[in-house]
C-alpha positions in Angstrom: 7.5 23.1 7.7 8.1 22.1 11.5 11.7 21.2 12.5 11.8 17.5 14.1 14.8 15.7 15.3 13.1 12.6 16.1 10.3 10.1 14.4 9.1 7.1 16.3 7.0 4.1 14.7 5.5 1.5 16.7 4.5 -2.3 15.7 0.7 -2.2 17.5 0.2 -5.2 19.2 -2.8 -7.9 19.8 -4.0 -7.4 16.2 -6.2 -10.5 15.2 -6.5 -12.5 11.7 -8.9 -10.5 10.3 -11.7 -11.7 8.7 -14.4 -10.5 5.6 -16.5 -7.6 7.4 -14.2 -7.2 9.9 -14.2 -3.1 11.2 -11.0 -2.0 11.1 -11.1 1.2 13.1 -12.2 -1.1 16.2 -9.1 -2.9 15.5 -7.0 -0.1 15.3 -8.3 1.6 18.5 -8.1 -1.8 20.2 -4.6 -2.1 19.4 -3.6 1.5 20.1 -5.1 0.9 23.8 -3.0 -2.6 24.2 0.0 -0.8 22.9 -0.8 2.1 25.4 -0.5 4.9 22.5 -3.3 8.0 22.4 -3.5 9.3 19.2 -2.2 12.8 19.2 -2.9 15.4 16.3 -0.5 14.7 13.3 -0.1 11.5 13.9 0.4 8.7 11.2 -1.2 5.2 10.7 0.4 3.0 8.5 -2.2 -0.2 7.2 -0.9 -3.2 5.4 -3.1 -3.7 2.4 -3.6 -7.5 3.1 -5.9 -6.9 6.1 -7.4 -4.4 3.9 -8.5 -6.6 1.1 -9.1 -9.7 3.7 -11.8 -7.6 5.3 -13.0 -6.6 2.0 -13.4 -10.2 1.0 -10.7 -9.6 -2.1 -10.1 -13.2 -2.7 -10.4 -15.2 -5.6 -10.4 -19.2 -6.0 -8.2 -20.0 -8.5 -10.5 -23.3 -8.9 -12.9 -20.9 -9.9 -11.2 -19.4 -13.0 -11.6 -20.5 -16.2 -8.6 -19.5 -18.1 -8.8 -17.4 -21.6 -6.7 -18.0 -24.7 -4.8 -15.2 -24.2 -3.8 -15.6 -20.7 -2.9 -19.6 -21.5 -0.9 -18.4 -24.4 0.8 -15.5 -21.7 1.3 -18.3 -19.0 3.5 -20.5 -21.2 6.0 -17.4 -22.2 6.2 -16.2 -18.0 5.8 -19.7 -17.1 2.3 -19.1 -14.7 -0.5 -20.5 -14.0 -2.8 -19.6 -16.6 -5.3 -19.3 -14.0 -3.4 -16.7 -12.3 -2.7 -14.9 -15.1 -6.0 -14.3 -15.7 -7.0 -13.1 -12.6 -3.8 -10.6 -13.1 -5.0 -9.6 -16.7 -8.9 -9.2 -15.3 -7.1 -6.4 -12.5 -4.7 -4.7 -14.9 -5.0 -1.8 -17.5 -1.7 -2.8 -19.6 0.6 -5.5 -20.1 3.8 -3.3 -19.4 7.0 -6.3 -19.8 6.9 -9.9 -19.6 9.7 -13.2 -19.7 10.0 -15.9 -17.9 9.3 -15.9 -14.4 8.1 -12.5 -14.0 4.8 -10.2 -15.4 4.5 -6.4 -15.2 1.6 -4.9 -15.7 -0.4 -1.6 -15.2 -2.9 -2.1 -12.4 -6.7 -0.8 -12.8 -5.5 1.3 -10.0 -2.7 3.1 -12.2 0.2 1.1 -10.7 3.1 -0.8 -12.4 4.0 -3.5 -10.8 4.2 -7.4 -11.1 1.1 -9.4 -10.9 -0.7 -6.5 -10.5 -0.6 -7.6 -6.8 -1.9 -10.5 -7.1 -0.6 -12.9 -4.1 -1.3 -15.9 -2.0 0.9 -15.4 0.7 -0.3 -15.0 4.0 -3.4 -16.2 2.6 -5.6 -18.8 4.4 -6.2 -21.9 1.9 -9.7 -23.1 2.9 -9.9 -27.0 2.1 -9.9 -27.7 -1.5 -9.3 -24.2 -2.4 -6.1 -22.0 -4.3 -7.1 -18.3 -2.8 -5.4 -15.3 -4.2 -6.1 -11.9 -2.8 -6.1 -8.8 -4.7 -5.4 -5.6 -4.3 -8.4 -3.1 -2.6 -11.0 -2.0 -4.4 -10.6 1.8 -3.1 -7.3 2.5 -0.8 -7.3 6.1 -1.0 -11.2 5.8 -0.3 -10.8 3.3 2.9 -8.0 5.8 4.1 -10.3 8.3 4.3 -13.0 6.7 5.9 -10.4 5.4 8.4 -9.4 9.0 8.6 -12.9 10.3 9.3 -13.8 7.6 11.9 -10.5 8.1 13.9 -11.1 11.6 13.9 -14.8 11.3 15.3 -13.5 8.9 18.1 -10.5 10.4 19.1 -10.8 13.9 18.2 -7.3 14.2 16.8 -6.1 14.7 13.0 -4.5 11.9 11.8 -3.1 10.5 8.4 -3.4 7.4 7.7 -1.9 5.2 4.7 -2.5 2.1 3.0 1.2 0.1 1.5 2.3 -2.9 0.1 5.9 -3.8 -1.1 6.6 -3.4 -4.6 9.7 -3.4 -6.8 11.2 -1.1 -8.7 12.5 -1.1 -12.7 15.9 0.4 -11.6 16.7 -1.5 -8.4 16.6 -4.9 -7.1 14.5 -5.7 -3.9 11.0 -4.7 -2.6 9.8 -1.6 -0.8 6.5 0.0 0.7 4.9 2.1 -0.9 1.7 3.7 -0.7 -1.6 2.5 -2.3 -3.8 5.0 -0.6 -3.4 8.2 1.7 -5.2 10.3 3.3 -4.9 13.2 5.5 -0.6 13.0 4.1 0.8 15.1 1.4 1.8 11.7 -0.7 3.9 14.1 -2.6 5.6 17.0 -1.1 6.5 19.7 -3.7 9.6 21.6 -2.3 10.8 23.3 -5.3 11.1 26.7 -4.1 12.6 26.5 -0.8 16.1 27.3 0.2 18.6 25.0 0.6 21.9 25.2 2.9 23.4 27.3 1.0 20.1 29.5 0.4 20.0 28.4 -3.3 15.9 28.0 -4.2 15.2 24.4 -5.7 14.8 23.8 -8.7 12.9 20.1 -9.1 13.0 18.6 -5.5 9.5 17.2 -5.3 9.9 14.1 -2.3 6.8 11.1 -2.1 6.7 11.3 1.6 3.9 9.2 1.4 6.1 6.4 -0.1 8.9 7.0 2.8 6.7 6.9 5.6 5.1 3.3 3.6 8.6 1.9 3.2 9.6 3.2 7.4 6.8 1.0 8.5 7.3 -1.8 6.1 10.5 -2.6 7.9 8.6 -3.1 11.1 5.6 -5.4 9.6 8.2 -7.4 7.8 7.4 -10.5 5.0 6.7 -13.6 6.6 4.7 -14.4 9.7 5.6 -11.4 12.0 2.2 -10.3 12.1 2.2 -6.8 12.8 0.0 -5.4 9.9 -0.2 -1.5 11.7 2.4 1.0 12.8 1.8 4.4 14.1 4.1 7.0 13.3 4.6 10.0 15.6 6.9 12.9 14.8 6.4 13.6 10.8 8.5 17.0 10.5 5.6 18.2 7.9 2.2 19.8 8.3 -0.9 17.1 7.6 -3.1 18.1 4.2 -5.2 16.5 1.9 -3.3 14.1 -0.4 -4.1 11.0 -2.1 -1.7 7.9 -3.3 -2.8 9.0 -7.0 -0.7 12.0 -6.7 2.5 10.3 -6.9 1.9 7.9 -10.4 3.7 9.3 -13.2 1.8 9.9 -16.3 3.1 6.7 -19.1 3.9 9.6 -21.1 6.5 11.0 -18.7 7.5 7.2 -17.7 10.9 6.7 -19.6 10.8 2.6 -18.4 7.0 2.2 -20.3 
């Protein structure tokens, strides 16, 4: 572990509305020159998953959807579209809790959280349509192509991550987290090190990956800020392999399922 004192993230400027089949690495080295930031090794890039799935062309028309009887029968006990909940039941594993008002569920991804993402916010509504995007198909898998392609370009080792804002069973309010990582240990296992007093631990393990998603979140914001990518210079720990996989908990060890 490197001792740091200081981490800096920075909102990249001049980033477009992206669009299906966009490339996302010429927006991210476009931005990165407008922002007047050269990528140094051990650097961080932090991706919002929206532009992620709008250049993947993860929408669905909710004109489209012909509802099931099981998600009609759903919609009336969390008060939903049945039309969204069927596109939230076609991306999920598991219904995990349901009432009024608000639907957990396991994502095909292996996340818990509600509407397994699901969302038409920030979404462009073409004329007589009701778009929803989903979540991406592979985040840990884009990261790494990011990764590679950065790498190639620029000649530096960078980590890159993928978030989104999710809740939590325990606490109220949304937080990043990460979807996918690569070139970041999304978990960091420090059991074993000293601590202050030169006592070993016992059962710290930390999900970096999740702190450095929920850092950048408060710089991308909710609404209409529009700053979709932050770099992060300064992370206090070596880069590695890790994926966003890493940090699910199995459903056996999940006291809340």
């Amino acid at each position: 572990m490197k001792s740091s004192t200081q981490i800096t993230l920075t909102a990249l400027v001049d980033i477009p509305l992206v669009r299906l089949g966009d490339n996302l690495v010429d927006i991210i080295e476009h931005s990165l020159r407008q922002s007047d930031i050269l990528l140094y090794e051990g650097d961080v890039l932090v991706i919002a998953h929206k532009i992620v799935s709008k250049v993947e062309g993860r929408y669905v028309d909710l004109c489209q959807i012909q509802p099931t009887q099981r998600a009609c029968t759903l919609a009336i006990e969390v008060e939903k579209d049945p039309r969204l909940v069927e596109v939230i039941l076609s991306e999920s594993s598991e219904v995990v809790r349901y009432r009024p008002g608000v639907l957990v569920v396991a994502h095909r991804l292996g996340f818990v959280l509600a509407n397994a993402g699901v969302d038409s916010s920030n979404v462009d509504q073409e004329s007589g349509s009701e778009q929803v995007l989903l979540l991406p198909k592979d985040p840990d898998g884009t990261c790494a192509e990011i990764r590679q392609q950065l790498k190639e370009n620029s000649g530096s080792e960078v980590g890159v991550i993928i978030n989104d804002s999710h809740g939590r069973a325990w606490r109220n309010g949304t937080v990043g987290v990460a979807l996918g990582v690569a070139g970041v240990p999304a978990l960091l296992d420090l059991r074993g090190e000293p601590d202050l007093y030169d006592e070993r631990l016992e059962v710290t393990q930390v999900g970096l990956a999740d702190e450095l998603a929920a850092a950048a979140s408060i710089l991308m914001g909710q609404g209409n800020e529009g700053q979709p990518i932050v770099h992060i210079r300064g992370l206090p720990y070596p880069l590695r392999a890790g994926i966003a996989t890493d940090l699910l908990r199995s459903k056996r060890e999940d006291l809340f399922r």
